[in-house]
Phi, psi and omega in degrees: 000118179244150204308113204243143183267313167277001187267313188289329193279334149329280189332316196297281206307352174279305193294332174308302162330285212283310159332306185304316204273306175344300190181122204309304172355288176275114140286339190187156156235179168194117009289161176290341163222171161231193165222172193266163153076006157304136166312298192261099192310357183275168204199123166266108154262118162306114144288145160216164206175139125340076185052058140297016151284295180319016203230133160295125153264163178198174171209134156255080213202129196284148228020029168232146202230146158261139165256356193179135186236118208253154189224135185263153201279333162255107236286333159323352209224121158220101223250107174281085166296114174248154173252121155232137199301137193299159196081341181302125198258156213273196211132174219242118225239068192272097196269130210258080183242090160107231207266005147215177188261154167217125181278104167251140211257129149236153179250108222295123169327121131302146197223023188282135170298132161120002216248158158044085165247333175109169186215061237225163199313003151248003175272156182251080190289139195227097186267114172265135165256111186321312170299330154267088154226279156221159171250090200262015178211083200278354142310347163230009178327304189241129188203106189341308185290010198217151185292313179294123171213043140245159179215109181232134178270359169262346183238136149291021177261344220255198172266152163209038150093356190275170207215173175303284190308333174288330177297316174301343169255017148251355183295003184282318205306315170275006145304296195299282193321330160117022187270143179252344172203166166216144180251162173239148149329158175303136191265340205237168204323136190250043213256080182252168154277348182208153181056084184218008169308322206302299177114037223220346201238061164305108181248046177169095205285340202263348187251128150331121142335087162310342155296003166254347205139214169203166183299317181330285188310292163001265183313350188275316210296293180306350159281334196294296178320322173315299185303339191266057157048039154283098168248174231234090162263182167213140184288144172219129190258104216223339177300313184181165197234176153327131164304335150300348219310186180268358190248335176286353180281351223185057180299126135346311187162141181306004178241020153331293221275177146263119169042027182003295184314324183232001182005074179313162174281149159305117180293332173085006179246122192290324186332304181288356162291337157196053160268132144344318220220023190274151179270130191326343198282318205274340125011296213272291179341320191263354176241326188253013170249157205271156152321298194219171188259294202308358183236101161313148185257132169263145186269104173315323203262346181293114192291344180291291154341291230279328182286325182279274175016295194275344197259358178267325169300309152317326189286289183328289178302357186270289175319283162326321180099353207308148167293300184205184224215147162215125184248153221249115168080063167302322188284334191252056160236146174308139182281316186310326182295280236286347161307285166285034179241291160317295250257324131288326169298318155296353123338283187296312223222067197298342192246026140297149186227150193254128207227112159257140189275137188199092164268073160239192204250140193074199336132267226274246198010309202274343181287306199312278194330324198280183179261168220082160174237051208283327173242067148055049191268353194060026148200168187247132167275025185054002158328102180292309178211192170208164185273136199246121150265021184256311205293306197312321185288319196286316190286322188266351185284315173315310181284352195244330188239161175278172198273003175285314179306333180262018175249183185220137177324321158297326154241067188299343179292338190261169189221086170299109188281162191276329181300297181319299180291336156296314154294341176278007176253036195294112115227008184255003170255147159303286199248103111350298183291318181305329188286157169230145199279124180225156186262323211181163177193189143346301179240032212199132186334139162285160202302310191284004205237328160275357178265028170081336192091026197244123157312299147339273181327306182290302146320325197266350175287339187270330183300321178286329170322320205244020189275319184302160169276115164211169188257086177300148169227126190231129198272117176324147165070006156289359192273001192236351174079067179278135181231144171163136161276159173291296186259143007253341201265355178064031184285350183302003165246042183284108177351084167333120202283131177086009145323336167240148180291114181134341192299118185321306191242149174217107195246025156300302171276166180297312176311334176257343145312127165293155182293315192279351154279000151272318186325302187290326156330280171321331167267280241293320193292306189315304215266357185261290193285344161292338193277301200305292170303006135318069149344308192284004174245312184277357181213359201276139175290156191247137163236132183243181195247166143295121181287136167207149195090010187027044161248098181259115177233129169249159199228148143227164200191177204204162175281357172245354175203138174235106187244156188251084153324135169191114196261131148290063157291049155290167126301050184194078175007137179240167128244153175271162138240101177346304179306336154297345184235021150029313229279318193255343201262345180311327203270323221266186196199022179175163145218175164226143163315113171305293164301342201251319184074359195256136181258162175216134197256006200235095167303324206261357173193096182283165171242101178251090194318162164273152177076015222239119146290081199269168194208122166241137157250137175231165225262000000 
């Protein structure tokens, strides 16, 4: 039986529509639907309602039994443990409570190829915040029933509109650019009053923004992308929602939240999660304290919590098809759930992959966070990767400080490059290659604005981005030398330029680019699409040199391609000689400039520019 998606998702809204109108009582269930044929047949359905606790439940339908009927202190509430048994065919599901019915429709798993694929060290991620980006549907910027109903494009606090159809009426571009997935800022409902762009304060886990779009559209964005070879993250927030959210008017019970009444602050710190010696008071602070008093902190530890949470994210990757997850404030979450979190989403959806946000300070720090159990942590979080920002710090230190800045008193002779001495400690990750390398981001200064505006600089951080074993990620409007700090002005969420209709410059295209924002287009596109046909950059292994000579040189290869990385940082042309690096260079008798295309026939005298990252394959 095959899925037919827009056809079901009509059938869901009638009949909920129609449930509804039987009798007012039920408002809502949550999730709204389900499917058939999950690897784990147990199913929580949230009721909400007018004292919908008072009501007998019952369900009659063949392979599925309720098993518990849990009643809350709050008579608005009724939380169902259901089973449905493998073989359960899918249909309309009548769930009985007293004296009228509510049809809940289950759906046969999706199984379409190309769904849930996963996301690993040959892809290229482009991560957007919709509302800046483009604005392909301007009917839906302001939308009368939400609160917020300004839309100004001069303060970076306000909404200014771009949406799910502007991305989708960019995908040649971000095709053309050599990108393989995109990831978005969180898509689903925001409905504060004030800052509600971000996506980041969710008051309705089950909804599209509508100022982005519908679930409907959703779901076309991610087939479209599917059709172009695109995949698909989705941001997931599992630490705390909107203040506004639909459930805060009306608490489940009292230990949802962490501590309502006083929304201790957060310390913002990882440490006491996992020091050996933390005392339980700094402990709770760092899991039970809220970001902000608009971002209720959810109590993690509530099993209830833990079940809607977890059954929503499937329910998304079920509906959609989505590729992988980048999950958001990872660390101030309970870690035993975030376990049993990874742990069903890999049930269902084994080769999705999950990339935890871990801004924390070190190595070791960002390693604890990761799967596996490599620094003595006593569980695997099921963590596909983690976001590295230690790498991200090592690329910008390099490029910024002179290699006189990088020695130490113990080895003043030596110029320890920071990129180097950071890759040697990949042996403290299970997957390395899984983690992901980033330049900039949301929420951090842009790349081009911390190297100063030097072009030269800005090419050679993209050249280690995309060289490295890593999964790369480039922040919208890094392919143009997009600029702006994070404090005080937040300019880093500035409107990708011709995105909107009317917009003076239109830098979607080459004609509305200035030459230095084609210079910077064309390599990340030269050097983004060379890579997508490399093997030896996207699965290939790595070997580096010990730098000398304030020369940092590295290889990644295949038993069939070898390509050759080399930062100069000198003020001085260098040549290189093959024979020093032997080790990976004995087979080749050439080489090419990647970016140059200039062949070089002489191995004993590589030619490197100064201060210049170069990429050779050699032949």
């Amino acid at each position: 039986m095959k899925y037919k998606t827009i056809t079901s998702l009509i059938l869901m809204f009638l009949t909920l529509s129609c449930a509804h109108s039987e009798n007012s009582s039920v408002q809502r269930i949550d999730p709204p639907y389900w499917w058939t044929g999950m690897s784990n047949p147990h199913l929580q359905l949230m009721v909400y309602g007018k004292n919908i606790s008072a009501s007998s439940v019952s369900v009659d339908y063949p392979g599925v039994t309720l098993q518990q009927v849990h009643r809350m202190d709050n008579a608005n509430y009724l939380f169902l443990d259901i089973t449905i048994r493998p073989g359960t065919p899918a249909g309309t599901l009548p769930i009985n409570f007293g004296d009228y019915t509510f049809n809940y429709r289950l759906y046969p798993k999706p199984r379409k190829q190309g769904r849930n694929r996963g996301i690993n060290s040959e892809d290229l991620v482009y991560l957007i915040m919709p509302d800046r980006f483009a604005n392909g549907d301007p009917e839906n910027d302001l939308i009368p029933s939400m609160q917020e109903m300004v839309l100004s494009r001069d303060s970076m606090y306000y909404r200014h509109g771009g949406d799910l159809q502007g991305i989708i009426d960019h995908l040649d571009y971000i095709e053309e650019l050599g990108v393989t997935t995109i990831w978005c800022t969180p898509e689903v409902e925001n409905d504060q009053p004030v800052t509600s762009y971000h996506g980041y304060s969710v008051t309705d886990h089950y909804q599209i923004d509508p100022r982005l779009g519908s679930n409907r559209l959703y779901e076309q964005y991610v087939s479209l992308c599917h059709q172009k070879g695109i995949k698909v993250i989705k941001d997931v927030v599992l630490n705390h929602i909107g203040s506004e959210h639909w459930m805060l008017k009306d608490l489940p019970m009292d230990d949802w939240l962490n501590d309502p009444v006083k929304y201790p602050k957060s310390t913002y710190n990882c440490e006491p999660v996992m020091d050996p010696y933390a005392a339980q008071k700094d402990r709770q602070t760092t899991l039970k304290g809220w970001i902000h008093h608009s971002m209720p902190d959810l109590n993690n530890d509530n099993e209830f919590v833990q079940k809607y949470l977890t059954q929503n994210t499937i329910w998304w990757l079920a509906f959609a098809g989505i590729d992988g997850i980048r999950f958001d404030t990872y660390f101030y979450n309970n870690p035993q759930y975030l376990v049993h979190w990874a742990s069903r989403v890999k049930e269902e959806f084994p080769e999705v992959t999950i990339l935890a946000e871990t801004w924390v300070n070190g190595m070791t720090k960002q390693a604890w966070f990761s799967g596996g159990n490599t620094v003595n942590r006593g569980l695997d979080t099921h963590i596909d990767g983690i976001t590295d920002f230690r790498l991200r710090e090592a690329i910008i230190k390099m490029l910024n400080q002179s290699p006189d800045q990088w020695r130490n008193k113990l080895t003043p002779n030596v110029a320890m490059n920071p990129v180097y001495a950071t890759l040697a400690g990949d042996f403290i990750y299970q997957s390395p290659s899984c983690n992901l390398a980033f330049l900039d981001n949301h929420d951090l200064s842009r790349i081009s604005t911390v190297l100063g505006e030097d072009v030269q600089k800005l090419k050679n951080a993209l050249t280690l981005l995309l060289t490295t074993n890593r999964i790369p990620q480039i922040y919208y409007g890094t392919e143009i030398g997009m600029t702006g700090f994070c404090n005080p002005d937040g300019l880093v969420r500035s409107d990708f330029p011709g995105g909107w209709p009317g917009d003076k410059e239109n830098k979607f295209t080459r004609k509305g680019r200035n030459k230095q924002e084609n210079e910077i287009y064309n390599f990340v596109k030269r050097l983004a699409r060379y890579r997508k046909n490399s093997d030896a950059l996207k699965k290939g292994k790595m070997m580096q040199y010990f730098p000398t000579n304030n020369v940092y040189v590295y290889f990644r290869y295949t038993d069939n391609q070898t390509v050759m990385v080399v930062f100069n940082s000198n003020n001085r042309e260098i040549f290189l000689n093959a024979d020093d690096f032997s080790e990976r260079t004995q087979a080749a008798s050439s080489a090419l400039n990647v970016m140059t295309d200039n062949a070089i026939k002489n191995l004993n005298r590589i030619p490197v520019p100064a201060m210049e990252a170069a990429v050779f394959q050699l032949e």
